[in-house]
C-alpha positions in Angstrom: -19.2 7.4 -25.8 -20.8 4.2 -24.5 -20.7 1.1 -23.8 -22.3 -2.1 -25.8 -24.2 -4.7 -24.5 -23.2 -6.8 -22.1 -21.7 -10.8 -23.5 -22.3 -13.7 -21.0 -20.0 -17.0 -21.3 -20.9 -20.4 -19.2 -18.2 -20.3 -16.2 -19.7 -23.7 -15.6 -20.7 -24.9 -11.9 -17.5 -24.9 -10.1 -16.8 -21.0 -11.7 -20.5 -20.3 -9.7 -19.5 -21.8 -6.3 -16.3 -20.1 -6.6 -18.0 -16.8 -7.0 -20.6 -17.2 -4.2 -17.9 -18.6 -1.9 -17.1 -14.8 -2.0 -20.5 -13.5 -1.1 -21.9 -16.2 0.4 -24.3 -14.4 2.0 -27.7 -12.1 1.9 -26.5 -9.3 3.5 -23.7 -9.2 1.7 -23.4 -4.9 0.7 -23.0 -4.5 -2.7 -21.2 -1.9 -4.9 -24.1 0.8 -4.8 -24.6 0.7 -0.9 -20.6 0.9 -0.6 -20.4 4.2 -3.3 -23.7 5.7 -0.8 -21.3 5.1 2.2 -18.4 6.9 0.4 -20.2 9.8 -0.6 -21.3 10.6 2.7 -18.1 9.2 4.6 -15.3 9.7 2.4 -13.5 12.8 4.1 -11.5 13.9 0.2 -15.1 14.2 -1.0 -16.5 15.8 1.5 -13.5 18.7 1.3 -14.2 18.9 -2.6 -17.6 19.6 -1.8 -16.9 22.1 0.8 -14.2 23.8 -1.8 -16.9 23.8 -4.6 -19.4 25.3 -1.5 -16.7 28.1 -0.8 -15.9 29.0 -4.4 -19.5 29.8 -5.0 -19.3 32.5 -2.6 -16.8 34.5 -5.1 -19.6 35.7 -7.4 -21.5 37.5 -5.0 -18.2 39.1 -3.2 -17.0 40.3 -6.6 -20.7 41.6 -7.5 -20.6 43.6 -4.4 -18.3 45.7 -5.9 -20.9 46.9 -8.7 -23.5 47.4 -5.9 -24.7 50.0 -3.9 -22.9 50.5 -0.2 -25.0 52.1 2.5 -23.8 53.0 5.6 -24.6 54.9 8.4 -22.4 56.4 12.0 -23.2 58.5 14.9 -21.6 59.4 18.4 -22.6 60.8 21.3 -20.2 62.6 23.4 -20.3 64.7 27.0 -17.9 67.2 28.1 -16.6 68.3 30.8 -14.0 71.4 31.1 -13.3 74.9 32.4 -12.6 77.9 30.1 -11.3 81.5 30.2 -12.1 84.4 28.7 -10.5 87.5 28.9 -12.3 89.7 31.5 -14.2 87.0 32.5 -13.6 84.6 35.7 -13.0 80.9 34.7 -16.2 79.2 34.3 -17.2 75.5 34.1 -18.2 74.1 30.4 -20.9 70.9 30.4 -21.0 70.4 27.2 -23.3 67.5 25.4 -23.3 66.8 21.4 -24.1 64.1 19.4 -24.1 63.3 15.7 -25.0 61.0 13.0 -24.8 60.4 9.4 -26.0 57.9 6.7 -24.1 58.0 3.0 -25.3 56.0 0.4 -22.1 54.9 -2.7 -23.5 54.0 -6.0 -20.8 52.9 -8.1 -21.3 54.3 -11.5 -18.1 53.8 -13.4 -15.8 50.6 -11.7 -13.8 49.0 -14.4 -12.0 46.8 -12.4 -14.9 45.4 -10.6 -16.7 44.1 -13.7 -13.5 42.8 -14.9 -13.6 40.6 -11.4 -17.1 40.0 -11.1 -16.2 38.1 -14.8 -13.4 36.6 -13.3 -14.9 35.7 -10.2 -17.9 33.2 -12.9 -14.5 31.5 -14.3 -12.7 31.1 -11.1 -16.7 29.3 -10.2 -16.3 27.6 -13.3 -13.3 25.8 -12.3 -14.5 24.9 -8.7 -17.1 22.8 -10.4 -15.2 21.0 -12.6 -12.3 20.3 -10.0 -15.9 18.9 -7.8 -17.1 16.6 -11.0 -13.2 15.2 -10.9 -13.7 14.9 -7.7 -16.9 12.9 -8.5 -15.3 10.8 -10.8 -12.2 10.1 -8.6 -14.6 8.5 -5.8 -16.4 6.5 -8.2 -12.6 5.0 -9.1 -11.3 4.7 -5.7 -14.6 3.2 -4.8 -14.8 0.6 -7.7 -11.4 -0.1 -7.1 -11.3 -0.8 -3.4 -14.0 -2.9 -3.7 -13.0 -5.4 -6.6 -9.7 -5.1 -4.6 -11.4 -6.8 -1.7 -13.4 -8.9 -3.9 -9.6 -10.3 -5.9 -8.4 -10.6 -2.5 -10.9 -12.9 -1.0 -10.2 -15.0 -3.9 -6.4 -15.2 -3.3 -7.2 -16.7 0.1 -9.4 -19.4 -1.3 -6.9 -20.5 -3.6 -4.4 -20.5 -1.0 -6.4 -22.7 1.0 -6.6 -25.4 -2.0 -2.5 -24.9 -2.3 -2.3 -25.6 1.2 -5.1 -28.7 1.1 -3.2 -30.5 -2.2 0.7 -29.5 -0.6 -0.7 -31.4 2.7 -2.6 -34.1 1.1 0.6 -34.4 -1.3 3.2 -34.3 2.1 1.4 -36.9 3.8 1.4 -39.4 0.8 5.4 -38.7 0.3 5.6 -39.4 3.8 3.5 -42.2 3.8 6.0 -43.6 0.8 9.0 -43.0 2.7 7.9 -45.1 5.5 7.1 -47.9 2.8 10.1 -47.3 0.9 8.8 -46.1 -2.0 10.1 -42.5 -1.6 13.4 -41.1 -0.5 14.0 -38.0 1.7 14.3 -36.2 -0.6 10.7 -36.1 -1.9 9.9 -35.6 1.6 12.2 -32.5 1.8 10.3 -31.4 -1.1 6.6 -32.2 -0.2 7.5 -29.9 2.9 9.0 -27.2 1.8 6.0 -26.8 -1.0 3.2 -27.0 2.0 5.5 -24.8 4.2 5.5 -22.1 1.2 1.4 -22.7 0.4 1.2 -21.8 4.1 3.0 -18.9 3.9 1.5 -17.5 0.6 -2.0 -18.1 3.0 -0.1 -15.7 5.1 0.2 -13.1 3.1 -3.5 -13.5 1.3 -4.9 -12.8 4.8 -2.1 -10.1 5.0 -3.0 -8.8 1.6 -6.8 -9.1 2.3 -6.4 -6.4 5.8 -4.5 -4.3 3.3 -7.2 -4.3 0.9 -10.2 -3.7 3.1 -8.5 -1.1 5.1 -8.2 0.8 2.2 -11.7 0.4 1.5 -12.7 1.4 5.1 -10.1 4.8 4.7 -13.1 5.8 1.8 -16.3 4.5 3.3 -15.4 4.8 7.0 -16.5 1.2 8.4 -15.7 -1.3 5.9 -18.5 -4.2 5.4 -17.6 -7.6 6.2 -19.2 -9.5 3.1 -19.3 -8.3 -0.2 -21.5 -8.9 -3.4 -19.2 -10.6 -5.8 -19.3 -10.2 -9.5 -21.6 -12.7 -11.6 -19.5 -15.8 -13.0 -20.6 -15.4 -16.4 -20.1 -11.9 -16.6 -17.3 -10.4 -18.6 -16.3 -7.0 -19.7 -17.9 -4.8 -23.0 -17.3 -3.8 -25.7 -16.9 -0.1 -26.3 -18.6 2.3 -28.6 -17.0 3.8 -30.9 -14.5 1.0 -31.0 -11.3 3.9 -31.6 -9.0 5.1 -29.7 -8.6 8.5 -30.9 -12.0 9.3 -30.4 -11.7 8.7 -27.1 -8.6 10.6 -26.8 -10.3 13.7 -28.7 -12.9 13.8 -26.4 -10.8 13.3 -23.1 -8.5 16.5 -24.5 -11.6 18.5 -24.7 -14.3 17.1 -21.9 -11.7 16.1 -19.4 -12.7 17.6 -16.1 -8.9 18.7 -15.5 -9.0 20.0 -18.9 -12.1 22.1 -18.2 -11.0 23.3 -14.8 -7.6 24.5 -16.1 -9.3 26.0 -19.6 -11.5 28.2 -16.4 -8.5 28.5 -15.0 -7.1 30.2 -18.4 -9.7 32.8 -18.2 -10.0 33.5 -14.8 -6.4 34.3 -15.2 -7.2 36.3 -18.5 -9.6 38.2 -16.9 -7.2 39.2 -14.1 -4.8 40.6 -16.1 -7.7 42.7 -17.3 -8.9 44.1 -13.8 -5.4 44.8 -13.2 -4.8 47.3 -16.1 -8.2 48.7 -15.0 -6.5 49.9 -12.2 -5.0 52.8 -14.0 -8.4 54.2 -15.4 -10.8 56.6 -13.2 -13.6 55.2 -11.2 -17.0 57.3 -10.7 -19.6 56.8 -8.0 -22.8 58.7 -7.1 -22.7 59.8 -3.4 -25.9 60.9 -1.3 -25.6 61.5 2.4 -27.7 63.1 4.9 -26.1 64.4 8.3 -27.2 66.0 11.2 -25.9 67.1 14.7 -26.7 68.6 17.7 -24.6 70.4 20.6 -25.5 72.0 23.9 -23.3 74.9 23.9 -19.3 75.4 23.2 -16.1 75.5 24.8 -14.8 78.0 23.0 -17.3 81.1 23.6 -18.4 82.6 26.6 -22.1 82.6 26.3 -23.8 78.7 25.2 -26.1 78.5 22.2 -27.6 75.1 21.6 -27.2 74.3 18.2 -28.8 71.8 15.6 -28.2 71.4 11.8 -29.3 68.6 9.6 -28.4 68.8 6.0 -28.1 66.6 2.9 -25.7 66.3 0.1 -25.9 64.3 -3.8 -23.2 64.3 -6.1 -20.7 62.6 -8.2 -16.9 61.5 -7.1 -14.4 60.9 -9.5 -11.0 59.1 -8.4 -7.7 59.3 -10.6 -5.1 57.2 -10.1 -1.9 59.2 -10.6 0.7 57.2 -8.9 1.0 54.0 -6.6 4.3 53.6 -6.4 4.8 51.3 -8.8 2.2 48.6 -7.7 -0.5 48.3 -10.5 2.5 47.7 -13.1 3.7 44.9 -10.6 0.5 43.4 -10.6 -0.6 43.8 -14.4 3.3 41.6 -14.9 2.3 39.1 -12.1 -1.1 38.5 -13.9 0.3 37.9 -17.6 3.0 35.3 -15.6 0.4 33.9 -14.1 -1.7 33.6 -17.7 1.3 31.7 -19.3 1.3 29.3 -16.5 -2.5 28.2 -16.6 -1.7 28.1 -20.3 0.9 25.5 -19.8 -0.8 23.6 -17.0 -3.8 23.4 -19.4 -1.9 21.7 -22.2 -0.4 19.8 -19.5 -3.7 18.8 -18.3 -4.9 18.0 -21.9 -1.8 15.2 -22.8 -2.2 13.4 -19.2 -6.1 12.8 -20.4 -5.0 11.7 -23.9 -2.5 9.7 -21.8 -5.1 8.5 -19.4 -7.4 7.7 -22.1 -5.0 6.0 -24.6 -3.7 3.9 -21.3 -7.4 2.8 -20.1 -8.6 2.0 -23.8 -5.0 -0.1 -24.0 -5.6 -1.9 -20.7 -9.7 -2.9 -21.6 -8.2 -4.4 -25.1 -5.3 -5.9 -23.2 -8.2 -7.3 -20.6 -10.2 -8.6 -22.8 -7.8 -10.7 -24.4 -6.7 -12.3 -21.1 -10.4 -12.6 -19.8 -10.3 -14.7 -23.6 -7.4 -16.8 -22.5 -8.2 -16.8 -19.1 -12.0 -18.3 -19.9 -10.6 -21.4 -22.3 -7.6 -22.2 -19.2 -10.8 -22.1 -16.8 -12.3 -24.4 -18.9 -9.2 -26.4 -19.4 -8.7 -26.9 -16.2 -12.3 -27.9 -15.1 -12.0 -30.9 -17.8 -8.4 -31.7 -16.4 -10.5 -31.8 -13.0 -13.2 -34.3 -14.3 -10.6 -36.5 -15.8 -8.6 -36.8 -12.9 -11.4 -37.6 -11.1 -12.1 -40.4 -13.4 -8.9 -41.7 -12.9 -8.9 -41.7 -9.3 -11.6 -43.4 -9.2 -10.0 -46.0 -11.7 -7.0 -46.3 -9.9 -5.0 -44.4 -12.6 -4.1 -41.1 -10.8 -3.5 -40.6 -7.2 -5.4 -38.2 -5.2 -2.7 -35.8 -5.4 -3.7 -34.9 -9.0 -7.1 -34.2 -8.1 -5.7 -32.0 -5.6 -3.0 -30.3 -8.0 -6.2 -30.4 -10.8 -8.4 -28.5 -8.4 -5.5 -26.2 -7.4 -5.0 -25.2 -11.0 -8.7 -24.4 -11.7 -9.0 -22.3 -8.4 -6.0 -20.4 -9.6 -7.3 -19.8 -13.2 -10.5 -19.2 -11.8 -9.1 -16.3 -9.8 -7.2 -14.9 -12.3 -9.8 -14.9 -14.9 -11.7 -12.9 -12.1 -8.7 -10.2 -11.2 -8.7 -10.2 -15.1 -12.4 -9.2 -15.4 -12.7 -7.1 -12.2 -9.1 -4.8 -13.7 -11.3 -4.7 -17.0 -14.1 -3.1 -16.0 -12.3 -0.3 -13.6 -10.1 -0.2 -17.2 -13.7 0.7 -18.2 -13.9 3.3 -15.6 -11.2 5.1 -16.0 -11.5 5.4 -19.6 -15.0 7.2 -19.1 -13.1 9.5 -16.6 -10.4 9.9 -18.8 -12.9 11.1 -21.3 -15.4 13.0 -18.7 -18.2 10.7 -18.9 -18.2 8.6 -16.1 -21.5 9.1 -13.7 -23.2 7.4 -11.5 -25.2 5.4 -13.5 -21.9 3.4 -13.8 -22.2 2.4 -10.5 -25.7 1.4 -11.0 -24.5 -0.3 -14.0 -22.0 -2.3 -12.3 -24.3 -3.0 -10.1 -26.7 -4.7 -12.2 -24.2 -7.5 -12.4 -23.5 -8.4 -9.0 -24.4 -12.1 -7.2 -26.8 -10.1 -4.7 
């Protein structure tokens, strides 16, 4: 699953000083030095990769289980008392003993902790994947926020030509009223249309906050400029050009797919360590003891005494009766089976879904970005030829300024268009479990830098 090469159009010389009216400058961050911010910034990521970090640690707690266990006590106690005897005044007892022991447990025969030293690799297994969605998930949100940014800038500059041609247009109806040419009505009507191009300025600055707040909630500090995208730059075409093979793929490589097919096993292999409850467990035990004491309070006369000794053998543990407890669990197990087998088909028709959605919206794109290209070009010829006219006397200014207005407006659609395309792209490579970072770097590649 790929991309093809990339096709390059002419957006013509207005289309390029639109595009670095965005940038517009050399230190300008682009789309690679934003995704480095994330990854380092970008507190969802950063718990992702300290779930993945604590997961690991399940396989070797669950291969502890097959391993040997060594440990070792001692105590040393004084006493002090008075005893009686019979015939034999009271007397008082110091009495000092200590003691120690080391015991070495060498599982031999643990049923139930195979069975969740296997589940313990699936439960691993599904960590990672749920860290490479999580991988995926920043490259989107990062993509995203950034062409959002990029779209929003672009509002504003349009704005700015509404509000230009609505108050070059207000002041000419004005200028007719006072000459009789125009009635108040016009003028009522040239005002309201450059009070509402003010407002809609408004709300792109409103909308532009918006945008690179939510750029700065991912990468921390939000940069002030931008690298936009090249003007003559529009989206792929995809290989293989068909659908269902990329929904095949995203029902089988999906990372939610794979972390819920772990998920499936982990849960499979639970139910197994649960019925091993009921079998016998044997363990080789070796310990070595001694202790020491410097009389007794129970004999009249004090003998020192010291014994060491040393002991090897087998321990076998039946399970007769818990109470009811392993059944409970073994039931609790297969329940929770049947639900990771549901979530997984759940998981598997939301990628087809994501898939057949994201393959809809880059065909769906690319027809605009078609459209969008011959208005763009439409409307730069309508600018030269009201130009012309202006300068012949046969159009008034204000269609230069409703000309220009019109190509500004294209133009930023035709960008939106492009910039939704390629995250389309995005998310059909996530959809499908492909998307890396050499996206980003691909992306990259295309930028005004």
């Amino acid at each position: 699953m790929k991309w093809m090469g990339w096709r390059s159009r002419s957006g013509g010389m207005l289309a390029l000083i639109f595009g670095l009216m965005v940038c517009g400058s050399t230190h300008a961050e682009d789309l690679l030095a934003v995704y480095r911010l994330a990854q380092h910034n970008d507190p969802t990521f950063e718990a992702a990769h300290y779930a993945l970090e604590a997961a690991q640690q399940k396989i070797p707690q669950a291969r502890a289980g097959l391993l040997p266990v060594l440990s070792a006590n001692g105590n040393d106690n004084y006493t002090k008392a008075e005893s009686n005897f019979t015939g034999i005044p009271t007397v008082s007892r110091n009495v000092r003993a200590w003691t120690w022991a080391i015991q070495l447990t060498q599982p031999l025969i643990h049923v139930q902790s195979q069975y969740a030293y296997s589940e313990s690799k699936f439960l691993v297994e599904q960590a990672q994947a749920q860290f490479a969605q999580a991988e995926q998930d920043l490259i989107l949100r990062v993509a995203q926020a950034y062409f959002d940014v990029l779209s929003a800038q672009q509002s504003i500059a349009v704005a700015e030509a509404q509000v230009r041609a609505t108050d070059e247009q207000l002041a000419v109806v004005k200028h007719g009223f006072q000459a009789g040419t125009h009635a108040v009505t016009d003028v009522d009507e040239a005002q309201a249309r450059f009070d509402l191009a003010r407002s809609q300025r408004v709300a792109a600055v409103n909308e532009l906050a918006n945008k690179r707040a939510d750029l700065e909630k991912i990468v921390g500090q939000a940069p002030e400029l931008l690298d936009a995208l090249q003007p003559t730059v529009v989206a792929p075409k995809l290989l293989p050009n068909d659908p269902q093979a990329w929904i095949d793929q995203a029902r089988t490589n999906n990372p939610a797919v794979l972390a819920q097919l772990a998920a499936l096993s982990a849960a499979q292999a639970e139910i197994r360590r649960n019925r091993a409850a009921y079998l016998p467990t044997l363990d080789l035990v070796a310990s070595k003891n001694a202790n020491s004491s410097s009389g007794s309070l129970t004999t009249p006369n004090d003998y020192a005494t010291r014994a060491n000794s040393e002991q090897i053998g087998v321990q076998l543990t039946i399970p007769l009766y818990e109470g009811g407890a392993t059944h409970s669990h073994v039931v609790e197990a297969i329940a929770n089976m049947n639900k990771a087998a549901a979530t997984l088909e759940a998981a598997r028709r939301q990628a087809a879904t994501d898939a057949r959605q994201a393959y809809a919206g880059i065909m769906n794109g690319l027809a605009q970005i078609e459209a969008l290209d011959s208005a763009v070009a439409s409307s730069q010829a309508a600018v030269l030829g009201n130009q012309a006219g202006f300068k012949l006397g046969v159009h008034m200014n204000i269609d230069v300024l409703n000309a220009e207005q019109q190509l500004y407006t294209a133009q930023r659609d035709l960008n939106k268009a492009r910039y939704d395309t390629l995250v389309q792209g995005l998310k059909l490579k996530a959809a499908a479990g492909v998307l890396a970072e050499r996206d980003i770097l691909t992306f990259n590649a295309l930028l005004v830098h």
